[in-house]
C-alpha positions, 0 to 999 in steps of 0.5 A: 528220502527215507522209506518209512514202515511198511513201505519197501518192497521186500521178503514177506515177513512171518505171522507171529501172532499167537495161536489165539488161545490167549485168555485175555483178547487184548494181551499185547505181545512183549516182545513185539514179534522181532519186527524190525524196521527193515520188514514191510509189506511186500507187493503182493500183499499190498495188491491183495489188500487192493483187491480185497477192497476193489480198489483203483489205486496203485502199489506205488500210490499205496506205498505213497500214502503208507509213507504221508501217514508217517510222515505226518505222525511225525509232524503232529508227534506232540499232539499224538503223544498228547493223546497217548497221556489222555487215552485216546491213543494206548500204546499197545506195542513198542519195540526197537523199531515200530510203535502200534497204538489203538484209536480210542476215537475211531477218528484217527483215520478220517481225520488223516484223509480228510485234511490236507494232504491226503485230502487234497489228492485224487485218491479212490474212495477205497484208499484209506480202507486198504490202508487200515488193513495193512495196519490191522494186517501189521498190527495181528502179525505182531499182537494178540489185541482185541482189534474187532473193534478198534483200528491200530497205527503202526508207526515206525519210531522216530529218530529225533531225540525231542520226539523220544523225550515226548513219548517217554514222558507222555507214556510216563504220566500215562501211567501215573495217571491209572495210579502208579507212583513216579518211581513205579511208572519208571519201573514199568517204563524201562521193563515193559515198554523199553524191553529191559530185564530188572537187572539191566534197568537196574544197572541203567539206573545207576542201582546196585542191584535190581530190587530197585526195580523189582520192588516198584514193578510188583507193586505197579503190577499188583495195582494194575492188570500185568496184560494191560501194563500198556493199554 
């Protein structure tokens, strides 16, 4: 079976959060720290968060449960992208390998312990607080969001071609829906959220040139705050 992130025992990976002088708190970082897929949590880490939580659980039964909750996003994918369009999950950062979305209902984490099939194991009662401080741990490393007072979800991106057509098409009328034109909501897709420069999501787009792209993304970013492209 596929370790999902977070999961797998290897280097420690580095603190690219900003220095914190960010005017804004909820600034997402563009280009999502580098994280890769192959970066996680390294035991010691996990053990710190155990401790940091007086929790009984295991590394292995942490690792277990860090790989319930991906698997689990990925069963209820449609719902979860669902929510990004209504706003109950914002997608904070994207990259070519993790997603991390903010929990708008402070629910997100009940609701995963308290169903099946988290809730059907004998975990301790300070399990799901050391997870959400991985996530938070994951999510600080690799933004500069407002966290104080939200939960994030790190996710890796799935590989099925139905779940990335749901997520392109949820974060699409997302954006539509704060005011953006289709061809606006495009632009600002395959800039902020893809990572693409104008001219390479020009060229995507079958455009001779990139003021296609250009054009549309000043007006998106003249009708919405550029820092909250994505949230």
């Amino acid at each position: 079976m596929n370790q999902g992130l977070l999961t797998q025992s290897e280097e420690p990976i580095q603190n690219t959060v900003a220095n914190g002088n960010d005017k804004n708190p909820n600034t997402a970082v563009a280009d999502g720290g580098n994280v890769t897929a192959d970066e996680a949590f390294t035991d010691d880490e996990i053990r710190s968060a155990i401790n940091s939580r007086s929790c009984l659980a295991s590394i292995a039964e942490i690792r277990d449960v860090l790989q319930t909750v991906q698997q689990r996003f990925e069963e209820f994918w449609a719902a979860h992208m669902d929510g990004v369009h209504q706003g109950t999950l914002d997608l904070v950062e994207t990259d070519n390998s993790i997603l991390i979305f903010a929990d708008n209902t402070g629910q997100f984490w009940n609701e995963e312990f308290g169903h099946p099939p988290l809730a059907d194991r004998n975990l301790s009662e300070r399990t799901p607080k050391v997870i959400k401080r991985l996530h938070h741990t994951w999510a600080r490393r690799h933004t500069n969001y407002g966290w104080s007072t939200v939960d994030p979800v790190v996710i890796r991106k799935p590989q099925n071609f139905k779940h990335t057509q749901m997520f392109i098409e949820s974060v699409v009328n997302g954006l539509i829906d704060k005011g953006l034109s289709p061809g606006q909501a495009w632009a600002v897709y395959g800039v902020h959220v893809a990572g693409n420069s104008r001219n390479k999501w020009a060229s995507k787009c079958g455009y001779a040139d990139h003021s296609a792209v250009s054009e549309p993304l000043r007006k998106a970013e003249n009708k919405l705050d550029r820092t909250a492209l994505l949230h």
